[in-house]
C-alpha distance (Angstrom), angle and dihedral (degrees) to the residues before:
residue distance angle dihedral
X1 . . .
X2 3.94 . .
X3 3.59 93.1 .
X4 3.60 86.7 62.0
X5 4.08 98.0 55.2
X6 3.46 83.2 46.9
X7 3.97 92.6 55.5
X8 3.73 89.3 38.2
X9 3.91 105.0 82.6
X10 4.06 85.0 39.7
X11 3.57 81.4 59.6
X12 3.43 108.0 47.1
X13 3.41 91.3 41.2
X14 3.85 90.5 63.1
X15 3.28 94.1 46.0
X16 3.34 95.8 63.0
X17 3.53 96.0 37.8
X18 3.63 85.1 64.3
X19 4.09 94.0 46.8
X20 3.83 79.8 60.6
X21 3.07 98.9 47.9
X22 4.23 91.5 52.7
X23 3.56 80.2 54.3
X24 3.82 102.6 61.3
X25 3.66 85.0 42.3
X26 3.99 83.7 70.8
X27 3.45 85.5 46.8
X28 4.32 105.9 100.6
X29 3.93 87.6 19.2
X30 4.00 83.3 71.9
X31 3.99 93.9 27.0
X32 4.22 81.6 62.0
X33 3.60 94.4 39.9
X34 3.71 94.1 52.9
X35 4.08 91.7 41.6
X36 3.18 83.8 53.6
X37 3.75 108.7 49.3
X38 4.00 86.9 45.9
X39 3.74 93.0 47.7
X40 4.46 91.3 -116.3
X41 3.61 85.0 142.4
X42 4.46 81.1 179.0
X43 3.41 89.3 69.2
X44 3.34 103.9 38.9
X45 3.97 86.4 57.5
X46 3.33 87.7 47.8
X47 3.42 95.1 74.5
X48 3.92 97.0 54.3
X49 3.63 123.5 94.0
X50 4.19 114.7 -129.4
X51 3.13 104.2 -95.3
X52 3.50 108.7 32.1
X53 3.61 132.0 169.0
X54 4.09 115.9 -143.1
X55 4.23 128.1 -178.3
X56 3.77 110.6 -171.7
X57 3.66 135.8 171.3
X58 3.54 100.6 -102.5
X59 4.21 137.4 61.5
X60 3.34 125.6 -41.6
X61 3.77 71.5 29.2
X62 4.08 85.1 -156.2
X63 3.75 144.4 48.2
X64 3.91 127.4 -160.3
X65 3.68 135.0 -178.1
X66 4.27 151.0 7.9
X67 4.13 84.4 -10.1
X68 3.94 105.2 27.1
X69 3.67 89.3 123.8
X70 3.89 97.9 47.6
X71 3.95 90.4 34.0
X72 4.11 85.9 60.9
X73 3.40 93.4 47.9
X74 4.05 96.4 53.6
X75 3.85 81.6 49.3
X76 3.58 90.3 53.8
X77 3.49 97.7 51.4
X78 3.81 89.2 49.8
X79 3.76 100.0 46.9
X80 3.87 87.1 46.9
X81 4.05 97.7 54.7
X82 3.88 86.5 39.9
X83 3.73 84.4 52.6
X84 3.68 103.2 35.7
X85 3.99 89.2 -119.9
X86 3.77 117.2 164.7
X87 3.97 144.3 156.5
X88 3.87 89.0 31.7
X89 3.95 110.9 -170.1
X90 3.91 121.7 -172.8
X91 3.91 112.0 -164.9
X92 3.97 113.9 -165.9
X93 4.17 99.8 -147.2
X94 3.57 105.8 -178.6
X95 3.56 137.3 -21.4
X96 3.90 107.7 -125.8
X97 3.64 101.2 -173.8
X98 3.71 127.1 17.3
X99 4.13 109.3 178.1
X100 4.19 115.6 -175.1
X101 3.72 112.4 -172.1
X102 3.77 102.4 166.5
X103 3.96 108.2 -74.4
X104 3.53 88.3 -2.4
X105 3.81 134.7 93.5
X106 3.67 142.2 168.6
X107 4.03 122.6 -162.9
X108 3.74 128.5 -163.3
X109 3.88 108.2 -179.3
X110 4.08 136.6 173.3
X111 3.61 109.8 -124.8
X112 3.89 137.1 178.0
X113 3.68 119.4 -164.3
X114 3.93 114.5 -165.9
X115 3.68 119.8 -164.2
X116 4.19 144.0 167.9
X117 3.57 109.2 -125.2
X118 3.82 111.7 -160.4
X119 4.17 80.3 -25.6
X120 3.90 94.6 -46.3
X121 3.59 111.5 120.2
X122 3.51 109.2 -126.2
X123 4.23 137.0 -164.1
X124 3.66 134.9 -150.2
X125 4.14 89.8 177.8
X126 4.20 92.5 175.3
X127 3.57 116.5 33.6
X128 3.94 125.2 145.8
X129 4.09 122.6 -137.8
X130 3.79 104.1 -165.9
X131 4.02 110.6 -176.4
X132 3.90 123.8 175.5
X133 4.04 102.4 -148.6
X134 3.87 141.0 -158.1
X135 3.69 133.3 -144.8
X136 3.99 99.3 -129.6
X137 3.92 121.6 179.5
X138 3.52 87.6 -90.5
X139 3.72 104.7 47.4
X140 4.16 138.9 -73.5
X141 4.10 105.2 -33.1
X142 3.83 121.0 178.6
X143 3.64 119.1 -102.9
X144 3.99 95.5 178.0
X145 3.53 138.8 -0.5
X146 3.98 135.8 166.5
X147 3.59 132.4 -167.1
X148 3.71 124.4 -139.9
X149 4.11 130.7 -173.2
């Protein structure tokens, strides 16, 4: 019985070491999402990993390499004037699975993504943002995500 008070604080410690850690994993998933919803396309690059691999719902449908991030965004841009897409807002709902191993995460997260469409207001209520992540010098970056209705 002793030996397990003395393993207890070692324990708990870890434990929430690791809760922390799930936490910074978040980190550049909400730094893009908030770029992104107040058009600071900087940071929202900033939170992508070089390369990065991105699958989206609109053409080319997918970005790969050095400028995946910034090659998406361009795309965006373009797809939204085509479209007549404006006052784009991404809302991050509720992680549902946040795996650490070492270096390594993986990120499934309930999104909504509202939207005015040639003025219409418009509602994607239950989308999915999936990212894969990697610890970097400077903190968790994204080295893929997709985006699914």
């Amino acid at each position: 019985m002793r030996a397990i008070h003395l393993l207890l604080p070692a324990l708990l410690s870890s434990g929430s070491a690791f809760a922390a850690e799930k936490t910074d994993v978040m980190v550049p998933l909400h730094q893009f999402v908030d770029g992104f919803n107040k058009g600071d396309v900087k940071s929202a690059l900033a939170a992508c990993a070089s390369p990065a691999y991105i699958i989206d719902e609109f053409a080319p449908y997918q970005w790969a390499g050095a400028n995946a991030c910034a090659d998406w965004a361009n795309d965006y841009e373009k797809n939204a004037k085509a479209n007549g897409i404006t006052d784009g807002v991404v809302k991050i709902l509720k992680a549902t699975t946040v795996d650490v191993s070492g270096d390594h995460a993986y990120v499934i997260a309930r999104t909504s993504y509202d939207w005015k469409e040639k003025g219409k207001a418009m509602h994607e209520k239950s989308a999915t943002l999936t990212a894969a992540l990697h610890k970097e010098a400077a903190g968790w970056r994204m080295t893929a995500w997709t985006w699914s209705k």
